[in-house]
C-alpha positions as CSV (number, residue, x, y, z in Angstrom):
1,X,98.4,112.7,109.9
2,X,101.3,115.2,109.6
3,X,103.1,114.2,106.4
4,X,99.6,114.1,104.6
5,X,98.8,117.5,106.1
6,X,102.5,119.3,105.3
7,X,101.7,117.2,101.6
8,X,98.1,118.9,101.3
9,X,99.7,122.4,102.3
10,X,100.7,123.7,99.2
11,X,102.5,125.5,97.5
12,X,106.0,123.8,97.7
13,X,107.9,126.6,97.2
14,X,111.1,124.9,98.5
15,X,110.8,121.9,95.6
16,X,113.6,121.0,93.9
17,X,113.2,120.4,90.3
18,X,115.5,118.1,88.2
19,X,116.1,117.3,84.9
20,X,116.0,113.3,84.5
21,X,119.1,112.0,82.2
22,X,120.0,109.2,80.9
23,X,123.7,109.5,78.9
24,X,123.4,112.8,78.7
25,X,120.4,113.1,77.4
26,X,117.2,114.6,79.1
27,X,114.3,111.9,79.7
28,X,112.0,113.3,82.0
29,X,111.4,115.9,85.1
30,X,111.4,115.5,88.8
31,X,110.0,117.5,91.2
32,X,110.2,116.9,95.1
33,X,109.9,118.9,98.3
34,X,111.5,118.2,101.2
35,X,109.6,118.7,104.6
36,X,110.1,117.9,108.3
37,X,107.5,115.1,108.2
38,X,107.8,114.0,105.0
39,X,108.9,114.0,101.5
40,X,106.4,114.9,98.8
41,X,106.6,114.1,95.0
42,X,105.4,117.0,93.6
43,X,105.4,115.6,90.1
44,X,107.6,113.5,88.1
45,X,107.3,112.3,84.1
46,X,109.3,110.4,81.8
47,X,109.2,110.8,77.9
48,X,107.1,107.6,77.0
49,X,110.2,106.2,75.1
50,X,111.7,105.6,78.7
51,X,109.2,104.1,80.6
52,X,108.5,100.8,81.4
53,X,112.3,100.1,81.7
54,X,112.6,100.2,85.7
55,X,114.0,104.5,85.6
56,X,110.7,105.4,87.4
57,X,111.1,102.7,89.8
58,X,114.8,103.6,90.4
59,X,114.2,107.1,90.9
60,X,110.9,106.3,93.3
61,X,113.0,104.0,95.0
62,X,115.8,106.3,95.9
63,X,113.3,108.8,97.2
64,X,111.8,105.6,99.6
65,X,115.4,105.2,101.0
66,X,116.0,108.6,101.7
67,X,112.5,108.5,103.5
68,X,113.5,105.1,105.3
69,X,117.5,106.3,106.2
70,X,115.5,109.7,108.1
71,X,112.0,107.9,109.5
72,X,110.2,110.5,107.1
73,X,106.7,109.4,104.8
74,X,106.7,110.2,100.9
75,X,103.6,111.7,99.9
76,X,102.1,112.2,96.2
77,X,99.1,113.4,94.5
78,X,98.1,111.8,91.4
79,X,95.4,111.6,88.8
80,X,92.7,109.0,90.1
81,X,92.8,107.4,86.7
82,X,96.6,107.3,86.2
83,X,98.6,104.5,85.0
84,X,101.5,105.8,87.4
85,X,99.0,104.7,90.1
86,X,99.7,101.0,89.9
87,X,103.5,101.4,90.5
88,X,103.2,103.5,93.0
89,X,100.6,100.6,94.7
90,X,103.7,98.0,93.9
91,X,106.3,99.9,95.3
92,X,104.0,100.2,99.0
93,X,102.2,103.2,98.7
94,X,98.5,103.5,99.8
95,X,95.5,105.6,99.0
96,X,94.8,108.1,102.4
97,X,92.5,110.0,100.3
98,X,90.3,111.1,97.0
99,X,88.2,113.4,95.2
100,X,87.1,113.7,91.7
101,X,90.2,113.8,90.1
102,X,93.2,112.8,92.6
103,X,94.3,110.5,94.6
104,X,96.5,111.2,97.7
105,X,99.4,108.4,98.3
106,X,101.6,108.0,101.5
107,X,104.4,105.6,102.0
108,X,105.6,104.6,104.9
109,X,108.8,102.7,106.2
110,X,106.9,98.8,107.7
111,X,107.4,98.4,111.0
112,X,109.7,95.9,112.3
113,X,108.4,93.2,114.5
114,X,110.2,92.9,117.3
């Protein structure tokens, strides 16, 4: 599909990166293009004294609204083998494709029955 395609189609040039704070203090990284078709998180990491505490899930969250608000996918690559992988499952993403090493995620907004 197209947001898996723009995703694949690297590099992202056009990513914003950001530092992740909490108080002040810098926790982790964020990177994310925006596309057209989709948005793509182009990596993301939190010091391992912050996970597990629901920041990660805030953050991904945000990034599934934005999707929602403007009918866009959010695309990710991440390591086959990562624990990451199992949030992003939770949180509605699924697998469109894998190799060796990665994994290739899309979210998209359900449909609504009418």
């Amino acid at each position: 599909e197209t947001a898996v395609a723009d995703a694949e189609a690297l590099p992202f040039e056009d990513a914003r990166f950001d530092v992740v704070e909490c108080g002040g203090t810098p926790i982790g990284r964020l990177a994310v293009d925006r596309r057209e078709h989709a948005i793509h998180l182009v990596a993301g990491a939190l010091l391992p004294e912050h996970r597990g505490r629901g920041i990660g899930s805030s953050l991904l969250r945000a990034l599934l609204a934005e999707a929602a608000a403007n009918g866009q996918a959010v695309t990710l690559r991440v390591d086959r083998d990562s624990p990451a992988r199992s949030l992003y499952r939770r949180l509605g993403f699924a697998t469109v494709s894998e190799d060796a090493v990665y994994a290739a995620m899309a979210w998209r907004q359900p449909k609504i029955a009418s």
